[in-house]
C-alpha positions in Angstrom: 16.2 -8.9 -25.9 13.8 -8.4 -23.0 15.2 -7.5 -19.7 14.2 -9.0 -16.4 11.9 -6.8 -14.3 12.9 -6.5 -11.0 10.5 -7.3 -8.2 10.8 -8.1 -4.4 8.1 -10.2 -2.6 7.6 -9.4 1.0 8.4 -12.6 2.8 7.3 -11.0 6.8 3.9 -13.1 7.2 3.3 -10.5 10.2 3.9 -7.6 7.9 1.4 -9.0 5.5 -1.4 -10.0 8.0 -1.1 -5.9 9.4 -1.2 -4.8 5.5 -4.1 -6.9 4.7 -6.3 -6.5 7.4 -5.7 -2.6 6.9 -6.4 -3.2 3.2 -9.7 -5.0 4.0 -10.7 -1.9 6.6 -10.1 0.3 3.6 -12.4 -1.9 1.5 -15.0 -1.4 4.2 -14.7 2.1 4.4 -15.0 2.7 0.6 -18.3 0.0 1.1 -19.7 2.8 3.3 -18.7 5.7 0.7 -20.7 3.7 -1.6 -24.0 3.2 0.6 -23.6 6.9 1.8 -23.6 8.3 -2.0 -27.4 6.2 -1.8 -28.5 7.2 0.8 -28.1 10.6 0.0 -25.7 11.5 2.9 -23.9 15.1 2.9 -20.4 15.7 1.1 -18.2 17.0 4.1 -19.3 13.2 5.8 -18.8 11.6 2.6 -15.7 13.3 1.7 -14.3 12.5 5.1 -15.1 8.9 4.8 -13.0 9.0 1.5 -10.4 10.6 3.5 -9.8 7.8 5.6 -10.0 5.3 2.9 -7.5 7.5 1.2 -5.0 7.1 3.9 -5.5 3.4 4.8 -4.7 3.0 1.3 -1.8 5.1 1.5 -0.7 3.7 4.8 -0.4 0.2 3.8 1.4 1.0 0.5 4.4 2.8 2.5 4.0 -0.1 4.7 4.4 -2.4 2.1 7.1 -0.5 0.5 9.5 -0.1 3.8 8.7 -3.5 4.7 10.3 -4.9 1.6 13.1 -2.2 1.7 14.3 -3.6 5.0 14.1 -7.2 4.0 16.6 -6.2 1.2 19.0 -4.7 3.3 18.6 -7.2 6.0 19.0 -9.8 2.9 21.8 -8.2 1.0 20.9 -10.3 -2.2 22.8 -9.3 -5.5 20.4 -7.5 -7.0 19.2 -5.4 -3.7 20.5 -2.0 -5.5 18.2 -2.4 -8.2 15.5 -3.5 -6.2 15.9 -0.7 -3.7 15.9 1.4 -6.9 12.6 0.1 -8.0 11.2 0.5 -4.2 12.6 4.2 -4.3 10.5 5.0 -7.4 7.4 2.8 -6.1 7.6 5.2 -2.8 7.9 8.1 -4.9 5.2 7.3 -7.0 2.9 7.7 -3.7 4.0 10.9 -2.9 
């Protein structure tokens, strides 16, 4: 028998619209990696380019992940231990 993943789906629209929009400056950034690799552009700019897209990235995962943590505390459904569990390991996967 096949057991039911647990998942949580962040429900804050303002949470969301902050992750995206730092999702879609990350996308950006790595865009610029891309054209600076063509052009030809020296490794310690490059590198620090990939830097930032690095911790945008980062950034809105932990976002993501505390957002969702406080909704299930704040929502106390039946199954919030397991998926605080599953947000734990998430969070720690990050790290």
């Amino acid at each position: 028998m096949a057991t039911k993943k647990i998942a949580h789906v962040l429900s804050d629209e303002e949470q969301i619209a902050a992750i995206a929009k730092r999702i879609k400056r990350a996308q950006g950034q790595l865009g610029a990696v891309a054209r600076m690799l063509e052009e030809g552009r020296n490794c310690e700019e490059i590198v620090t380019q990939m830097s930032a897209v690095s911790k945008a990235v980062n950034t809105a995962a932990f976002t993501l992940i505390s957002a969702s943590l406080k909704e299930c505390i704040v929502e106390g459904k039946n199954n919030s231990d397991a998926v605080t569990a599953q947000l734990q390991k998430l969070f720690l996967s990050l790290a």
